[in-house]
N, C-alpha and C positions, 0 to 999 in steps of 0.2 A: 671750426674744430674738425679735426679729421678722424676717422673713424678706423683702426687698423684692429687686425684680430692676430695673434698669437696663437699657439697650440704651447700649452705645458706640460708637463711631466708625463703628468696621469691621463692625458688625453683631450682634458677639455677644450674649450674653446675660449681666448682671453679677451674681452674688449678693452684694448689701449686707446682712450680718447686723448687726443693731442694736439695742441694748440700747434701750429706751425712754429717752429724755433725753440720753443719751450720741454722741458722736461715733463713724461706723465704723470711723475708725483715730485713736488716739491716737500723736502722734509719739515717737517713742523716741530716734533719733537725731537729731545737729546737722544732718546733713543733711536732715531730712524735714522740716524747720523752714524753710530756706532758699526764698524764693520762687524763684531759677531754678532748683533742682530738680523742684520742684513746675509747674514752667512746662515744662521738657526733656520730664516727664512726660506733659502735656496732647501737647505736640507728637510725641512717640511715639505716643499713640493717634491722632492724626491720621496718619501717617503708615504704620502698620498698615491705617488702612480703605482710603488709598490705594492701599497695595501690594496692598491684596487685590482691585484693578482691573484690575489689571497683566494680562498673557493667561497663559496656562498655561504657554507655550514659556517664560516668564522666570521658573517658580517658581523655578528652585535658580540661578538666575543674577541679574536684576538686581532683584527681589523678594528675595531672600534678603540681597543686599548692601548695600539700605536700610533694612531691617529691621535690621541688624546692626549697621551706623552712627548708626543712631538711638538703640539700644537702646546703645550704647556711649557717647552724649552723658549719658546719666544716670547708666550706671555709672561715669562718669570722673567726673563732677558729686561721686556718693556716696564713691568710695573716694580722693579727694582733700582731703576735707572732715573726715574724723575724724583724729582723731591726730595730724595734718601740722602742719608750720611752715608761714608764709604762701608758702614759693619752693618748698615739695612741694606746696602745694594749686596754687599758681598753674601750674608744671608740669603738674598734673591737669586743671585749666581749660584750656588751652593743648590737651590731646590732645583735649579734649571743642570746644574750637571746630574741631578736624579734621575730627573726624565729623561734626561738623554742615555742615561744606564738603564734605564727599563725600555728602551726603544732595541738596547743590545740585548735582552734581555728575552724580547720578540723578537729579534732575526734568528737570536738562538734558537727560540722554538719553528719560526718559517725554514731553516735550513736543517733541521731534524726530521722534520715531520714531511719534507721535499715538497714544501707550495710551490715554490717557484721556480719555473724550467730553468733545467742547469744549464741552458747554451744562453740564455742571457745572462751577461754579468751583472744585472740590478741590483741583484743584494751587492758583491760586494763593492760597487761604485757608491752605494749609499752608504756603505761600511765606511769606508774612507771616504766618502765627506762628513760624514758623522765623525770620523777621529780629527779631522781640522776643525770643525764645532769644540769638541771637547779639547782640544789644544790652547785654541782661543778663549776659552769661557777660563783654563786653568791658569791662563797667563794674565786675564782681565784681575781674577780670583787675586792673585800675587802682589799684582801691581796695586792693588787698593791696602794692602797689608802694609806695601811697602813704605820705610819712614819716607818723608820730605827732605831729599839732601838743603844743609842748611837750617831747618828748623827745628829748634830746641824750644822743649818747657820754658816758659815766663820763671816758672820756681824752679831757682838752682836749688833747692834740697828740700826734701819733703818737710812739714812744721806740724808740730801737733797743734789743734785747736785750743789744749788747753795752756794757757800762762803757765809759764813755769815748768810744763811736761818735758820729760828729754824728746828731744824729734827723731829720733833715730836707733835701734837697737844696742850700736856702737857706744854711745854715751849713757846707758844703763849701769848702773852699777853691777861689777860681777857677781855678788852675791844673786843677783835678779834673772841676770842670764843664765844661770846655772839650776835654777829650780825645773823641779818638774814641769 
């Protein structure tokens, strides 16, 4: 194995261990496969180098609270994505564009309050990768809505349970439809 180091975002130092030939992470799950995870991802580490801008006075306050929102668009991303039916994952999606509004939510307040030197453009490069996040997650959102061309109900018309019930409003007698 070979041992390479990367530098990201926010500064740190990254150990890439790496087999010769091979990829440093092979995906295991559906979700590591999914491009907007893999995109939430990017925009998490952007959004760690920014926070670690921030002054001292906001570590455990609005540093720690976009940290935590950010880092919550990916876990809602992941634990939406295994096992679910498409109205649990789109639910998961749904909590994951939250956090990503409360992350706009703090640059609002870092670009009022002037944390972060105006000659670098970090805020708004994380702004817009943060709106390709939310682009993604609202099209993922959609696309789980959307019917399956070709597939229709087993039941062409809905039946009452009970014998004998009329199935439908339309076969009501008018007297019935007409009541209060």
């Amino acid at each position: 194995m070979e041992d390479l180091r990367r530098k990201t975002d926010d500064g740190r130092q990254k150990n890439l261990n790496i087999a010769r030939g091979r990829k440093a992470r092979t995906p295991t799950y559906k979700f590591q496969r999914l491009e907007v995870y893999n995109l939430a991802l990017d925009y998490l580490d952007k959004v760690y180098g920014l926070s670690r801008k921030l002054p001292a006075s906001e570590q455990f306050n609005l540093q720690s609270q976009l940290q935590r929102a950010a880092t919550s668009i990916v876990l809602n991303i992941a634990e939406g994505s295994t096992g679910q039916t498409d109205g649990e994952q789109n639910r998961f999606l749904g909590l994951a564009l939250r956090s990503y509004l409360e992350t706009m939510a703090c640059f609002d307040i870092i670009e009022r309050r002037a944390y972060v030197d105006g000659s670098s453009d970090m805020l708004g490069e994380t702004r817009e990768l943060g709106h390709q996040l939310f682009i993604k997650l609202q099209a993922f959102r959609k696309a789980l809505k959307a019917p399956v061309p070709g597939l229709q109900s087993p039941v062409s018309s809905p039946r009452s349970p009970v014998p004998g019930a009329p199935s439908s409003v339309s076969s009501l007698p008018s007297s019935v439809e007409a009541s209060p």
